[in-house]
N, C-alpha and C positions, 0 to 999 in steps of 0.2 A: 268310654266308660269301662271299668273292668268287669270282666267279667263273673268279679264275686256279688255283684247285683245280683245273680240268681241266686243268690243261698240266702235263706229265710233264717234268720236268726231269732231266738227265743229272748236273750238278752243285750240288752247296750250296754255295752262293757270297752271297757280300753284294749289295748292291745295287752297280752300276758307275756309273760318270759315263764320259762320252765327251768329252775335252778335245780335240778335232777343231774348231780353230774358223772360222769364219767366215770368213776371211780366205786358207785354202788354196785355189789354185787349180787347178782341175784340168785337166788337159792331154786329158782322151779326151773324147768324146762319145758313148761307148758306154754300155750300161747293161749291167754285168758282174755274173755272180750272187755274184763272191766277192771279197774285196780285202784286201788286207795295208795293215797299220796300222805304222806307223815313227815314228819320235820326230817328225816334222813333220807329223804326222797321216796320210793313204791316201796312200799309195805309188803315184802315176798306172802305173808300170809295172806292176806286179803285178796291180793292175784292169785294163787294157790287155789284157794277158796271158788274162784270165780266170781269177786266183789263187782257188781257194775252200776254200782253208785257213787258217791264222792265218802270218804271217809270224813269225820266232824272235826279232824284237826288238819282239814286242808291248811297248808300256808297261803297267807292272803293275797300272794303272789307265785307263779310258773311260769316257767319253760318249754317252750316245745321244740324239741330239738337242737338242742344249746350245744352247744360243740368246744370243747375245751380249745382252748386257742393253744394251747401245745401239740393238739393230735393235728398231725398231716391231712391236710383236702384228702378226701377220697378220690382215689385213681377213677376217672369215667371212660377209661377206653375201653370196658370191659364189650363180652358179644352180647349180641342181643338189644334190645333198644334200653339197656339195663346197664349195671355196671357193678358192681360187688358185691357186695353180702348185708342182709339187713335181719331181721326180726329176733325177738328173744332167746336167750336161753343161761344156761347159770355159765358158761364158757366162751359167751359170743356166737352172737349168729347172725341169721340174715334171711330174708328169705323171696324166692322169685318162685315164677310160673314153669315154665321148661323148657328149656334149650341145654346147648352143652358148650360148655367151655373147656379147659382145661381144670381136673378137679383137683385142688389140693387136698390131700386126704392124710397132712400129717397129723400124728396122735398129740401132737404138741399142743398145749392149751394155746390160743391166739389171743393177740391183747387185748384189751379193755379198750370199747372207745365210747360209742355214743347210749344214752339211754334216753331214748323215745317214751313220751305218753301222748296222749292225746290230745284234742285239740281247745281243750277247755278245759280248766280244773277250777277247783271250787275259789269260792270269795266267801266273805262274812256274811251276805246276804242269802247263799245260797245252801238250802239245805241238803241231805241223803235223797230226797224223795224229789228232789225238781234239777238238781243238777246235771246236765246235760253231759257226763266226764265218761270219755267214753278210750280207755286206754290200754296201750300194748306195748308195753316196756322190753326193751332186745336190747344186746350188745352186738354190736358190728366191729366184725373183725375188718381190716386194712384188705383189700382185694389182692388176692395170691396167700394170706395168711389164713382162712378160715378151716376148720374143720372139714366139711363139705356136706354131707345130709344132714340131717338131723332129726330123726324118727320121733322125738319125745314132741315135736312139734306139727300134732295131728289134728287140732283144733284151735281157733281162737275166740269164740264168741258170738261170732260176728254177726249180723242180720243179713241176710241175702237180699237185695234191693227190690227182690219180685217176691218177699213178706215184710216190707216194713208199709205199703201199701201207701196211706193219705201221710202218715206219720212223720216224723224230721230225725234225719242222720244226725248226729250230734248238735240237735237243734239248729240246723241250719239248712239242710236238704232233704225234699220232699222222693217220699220210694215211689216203687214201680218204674217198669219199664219205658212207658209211657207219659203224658201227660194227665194229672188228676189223680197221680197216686197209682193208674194203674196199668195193667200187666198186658192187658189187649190192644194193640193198633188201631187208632180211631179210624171209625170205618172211611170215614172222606178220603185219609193217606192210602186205606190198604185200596180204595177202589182208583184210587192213583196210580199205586204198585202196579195193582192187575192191566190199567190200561197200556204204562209203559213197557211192561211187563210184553203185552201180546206186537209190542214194535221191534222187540228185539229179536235181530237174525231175518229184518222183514224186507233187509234190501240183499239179501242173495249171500252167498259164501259163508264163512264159517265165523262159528260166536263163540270169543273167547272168553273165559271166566279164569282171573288170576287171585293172586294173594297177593295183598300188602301189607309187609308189619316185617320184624325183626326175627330172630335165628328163630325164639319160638313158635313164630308162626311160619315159618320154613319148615321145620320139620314135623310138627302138624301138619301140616297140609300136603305136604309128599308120603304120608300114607293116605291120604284121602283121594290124593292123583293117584296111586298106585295100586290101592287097594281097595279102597270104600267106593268109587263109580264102577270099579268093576262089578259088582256086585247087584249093580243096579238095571236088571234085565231092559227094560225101556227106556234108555238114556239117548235123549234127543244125536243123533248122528252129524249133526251140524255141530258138537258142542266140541270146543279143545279146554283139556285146562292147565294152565302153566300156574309154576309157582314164580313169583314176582318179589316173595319177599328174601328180603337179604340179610346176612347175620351181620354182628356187629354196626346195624343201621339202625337205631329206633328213631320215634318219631321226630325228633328235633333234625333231624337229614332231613327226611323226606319236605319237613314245612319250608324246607329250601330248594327253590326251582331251579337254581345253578347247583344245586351238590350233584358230584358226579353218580350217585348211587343211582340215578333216572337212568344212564347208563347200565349201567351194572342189571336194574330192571329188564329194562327193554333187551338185552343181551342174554340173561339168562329166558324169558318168555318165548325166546325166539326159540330156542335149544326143544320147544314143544308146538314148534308152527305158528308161533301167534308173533302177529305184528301189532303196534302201536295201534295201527285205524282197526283191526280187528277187534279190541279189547273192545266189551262190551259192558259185562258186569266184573266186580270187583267185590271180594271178602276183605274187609281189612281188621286185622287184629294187633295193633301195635301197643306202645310203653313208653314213656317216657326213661331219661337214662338217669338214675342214681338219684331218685328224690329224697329232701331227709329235714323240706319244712314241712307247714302246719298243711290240715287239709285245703284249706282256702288256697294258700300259696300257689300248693302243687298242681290244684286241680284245675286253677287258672293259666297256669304254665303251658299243664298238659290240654287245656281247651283248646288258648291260641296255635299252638303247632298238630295236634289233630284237624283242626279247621283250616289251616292252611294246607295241610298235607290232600283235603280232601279236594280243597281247589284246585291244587298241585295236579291232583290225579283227571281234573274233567279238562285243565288244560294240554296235559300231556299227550290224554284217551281221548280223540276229539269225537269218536263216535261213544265213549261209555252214557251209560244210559242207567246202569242202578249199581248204587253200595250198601254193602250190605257192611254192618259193624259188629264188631265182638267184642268186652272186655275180654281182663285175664281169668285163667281159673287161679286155683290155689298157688297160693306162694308161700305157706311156710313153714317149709321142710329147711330150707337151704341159709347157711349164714355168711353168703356173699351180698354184698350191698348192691347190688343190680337192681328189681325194682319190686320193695319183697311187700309185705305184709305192713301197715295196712294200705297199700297202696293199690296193690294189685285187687282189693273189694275193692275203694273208692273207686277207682277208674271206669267203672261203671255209671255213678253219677254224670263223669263226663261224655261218656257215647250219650247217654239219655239228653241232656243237655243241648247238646248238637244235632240231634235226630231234632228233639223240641223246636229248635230255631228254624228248622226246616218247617215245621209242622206250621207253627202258630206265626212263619212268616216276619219273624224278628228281624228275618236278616237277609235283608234285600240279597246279597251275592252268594247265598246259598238257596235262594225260592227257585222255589217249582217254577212257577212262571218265569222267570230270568233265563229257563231252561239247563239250568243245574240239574244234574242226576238227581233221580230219585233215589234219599235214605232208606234206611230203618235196620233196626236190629235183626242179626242174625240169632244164631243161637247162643244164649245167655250162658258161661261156660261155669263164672264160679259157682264154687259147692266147697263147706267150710270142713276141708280134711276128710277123717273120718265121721264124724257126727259127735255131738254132745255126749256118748257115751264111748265115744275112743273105741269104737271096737267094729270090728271088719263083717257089715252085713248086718249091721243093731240096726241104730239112729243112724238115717242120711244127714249127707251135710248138707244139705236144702228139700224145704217141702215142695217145692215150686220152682221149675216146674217136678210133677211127683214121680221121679223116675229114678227111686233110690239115691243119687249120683252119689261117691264119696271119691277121696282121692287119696291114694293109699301111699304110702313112702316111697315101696318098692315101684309106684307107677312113676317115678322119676330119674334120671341119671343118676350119679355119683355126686354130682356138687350138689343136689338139689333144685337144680333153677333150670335145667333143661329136662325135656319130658323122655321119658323112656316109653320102651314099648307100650306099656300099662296105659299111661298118660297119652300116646297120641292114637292107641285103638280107640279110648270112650272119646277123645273130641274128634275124631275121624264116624265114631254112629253118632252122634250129635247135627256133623253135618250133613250127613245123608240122611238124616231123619229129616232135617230142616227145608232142603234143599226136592226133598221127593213128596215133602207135605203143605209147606207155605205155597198159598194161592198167588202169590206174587212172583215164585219161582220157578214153580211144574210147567206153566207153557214154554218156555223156555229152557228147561233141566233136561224135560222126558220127549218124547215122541208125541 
């Protein structure tokens, strides 16, 4: 069965097409959570506006990511589990989480291609007030053609998955981190965690803790090796941490147990003392490479090779024993189509999803009982730009968790989609927050 069984739909409706094409141009440079659709495709005023309803003269038919049959496939060898440039702006753009590439930074406008809305637009039946249209219209440049940051793009709207609680993502996915809408680990898992939790490092020698995910979880994570455990006075003496993850690999490698990147793993983890039977617990923060259908499409895509990727990882790690998952934070600064906005929130739904399957036991070859590692979420990473008021220290880009977060331009490279210093200090104290306070992690983190 696919796995778009889990999304709760609000209506029965056929499949839409999004005849949005290619050639609209759009006047903002914002990234607005909602936008009205008009017979000449997004309505620049209405997104402007910050419209997140359906406009009254929807066409009784769209598109979701309709692709001119004259523009060229998107290049996907980009780094990163990503691949070029995506999310809006009046010149093309794109936008991803943070890694670095090579940034094209000419002044040159780049061409027109795709114009992105959301996953649902209106019908005749559906009003302003019940319509589910939830959209972020962007021009993607051709990868190697884009601009590279793009600072006008500090917000999008968007709900952070740990406030939209019992409620449905564009009427079809229920929030929270959790199952039930919510934000707390049910207590039966986390008393799971703590048990597995007090086995690890309990047969003698050293407990390795790596990373898994693509360039941006690489380069997060090596200031976190480098700099965030230092910091951390009582850090268990038995513990190594290697970084495991690889650039240029996102997740559709890893869901492959012959790609040579298990190599590349196990080779780079060594360069910090850790061997294969060593690995114990594992972060993984990965991406699918250059998504650009609907949410269901993509988040089905990205289910199946997250899920294999995680089996990948307890066959490979015969001793690991807990993973811990991350979606992305923000994506969209940058207008390379790698794996930008909305993609990088949704991707969230899918670690939830997966953790779920664990939980409520859906899935025979990831339960507890089978002896599969123990899931669950690490630290939640996105937070929506600077906040609803575009301004540095106003409105945070998430209430929940309440810890200000925003995510600033300048926390990014040059291209936008690899994290600069900015970007991997806050998710490097994210993870030492996580790592020195979840009950599931301190017997095994600290002394």
């Amino acid at each position: 069965m696919s796995n778009a069984a889990r999304f709760v739909r609000s209506f029965a409706t056929t499949t839409r097409s999004l005849l949005v094409g290619p050639t609209v141009l759009l006047t903002t440079l914002s990234l607005s959570g909602g936008c009205a659709v008009g017979e000449g495709g997004v309505d620049p005023d209405a997104f402007e506006a910050g419209h997140h309803g359906c406009a009254p003269n929807c066409p009784p038919m769209a598109t979701h990511g309709h692709r001119d049959t004259d523009q060229p496939p998107h290049d996907t060898s980009g780094d990163d589990g990503t691949t070029g440039s995506p999310p809006m702006t009046s010149t093309g753009g794109s936008a991803s989480d943070g890694a670095e590439s090579s940034g094209d930074t000419d002044d040159t406008e780049p061409p027109m291609a795709d114009t992105m809305c959301g996953d649902w637009v209106c019908q005749g039946f559906e009003d302003i007030d019940t319509c589910p249209f939830d959209c972020v219209p962007y021009t993607v440049a051709p990868m190697g053609q884009g601009v590279g940051k793009i600072c006008e793009r500090d917000f999008t709207g968007f709900t952070p998955i740990t406030e939209i609680g019992t409620g449905l993502y564009l009427g079809q996915a229920q929030g929270g981190l959790y199952p039930g809408g919510s934000n707390e680990r049910p207590a039966a898992h986390t008393n799971a965690g703590i048990a597995t939790a007090q086995t690890v490092g309990q047969g003698g020698g050293d407990v390795c803790l790596i990373s898994i995910g693509m360039s941006n979880t690489y380069q997060k994570w090596q200031m976190f090796m480098t700099q965030g455990i230092a910091g951390v006075a009582n850090l268990n003496p038995a513990l190594r941490v290697a970084n495991g993850a690889v650039g240029s690999n996102p997740v559709d490698t890893t869901a492959d147990p012959n790609n040579g990147v298990w190599n590349s793993i196990d080779n780079q983890i060594a360069g910090s003392g850790c061997t294969p039977d060593e690995v114990q617990v594992v972060w993984m923060l990965h991406a699918e490479r250059g998504p650009t259908q609907s949410f269901i499409v993509e988040a089905d895509r990205y289910y199946d090779d997250l899920r294999a990727t995680a089996i990948n990882l307890a066959d490979h790690f015969p001793n690991l024993q807990m993973i811990y998952l991350s979606s992305r934070s923000y994506a969209g600064y940058s207008d390379r189509d790698n794996n930008p906005e909305p993609y990088a929130h949704q991707g969230a739904f899918v670690v939830k999803w997966l953790i779920e399957a664990q939980i409520d036991g859906s899935d025979p070859a990831i339960a507890l009982g089978s002896g599969f590692p123990w899931m669950a979420w690490g630290p939640y990473l996105w937070s929506d730009g600077q906040g609803a008021d575009r301004a540095e220290g106003g409105v945070p880009g998430r209430l929940i968790p309440d810890d200000g977060m925003e995510y600033l331009c300048d926390d990014f490279a040059a291209d936008g989609i690899h994290p600069g210093m900015g970007m991997r200090t806050k998710v490097t104290a994210q993870l030492v927050d996580f790592f020195t306070s979840d009950p599931t992690a301190t017997p095994w983190f600290l002394q």
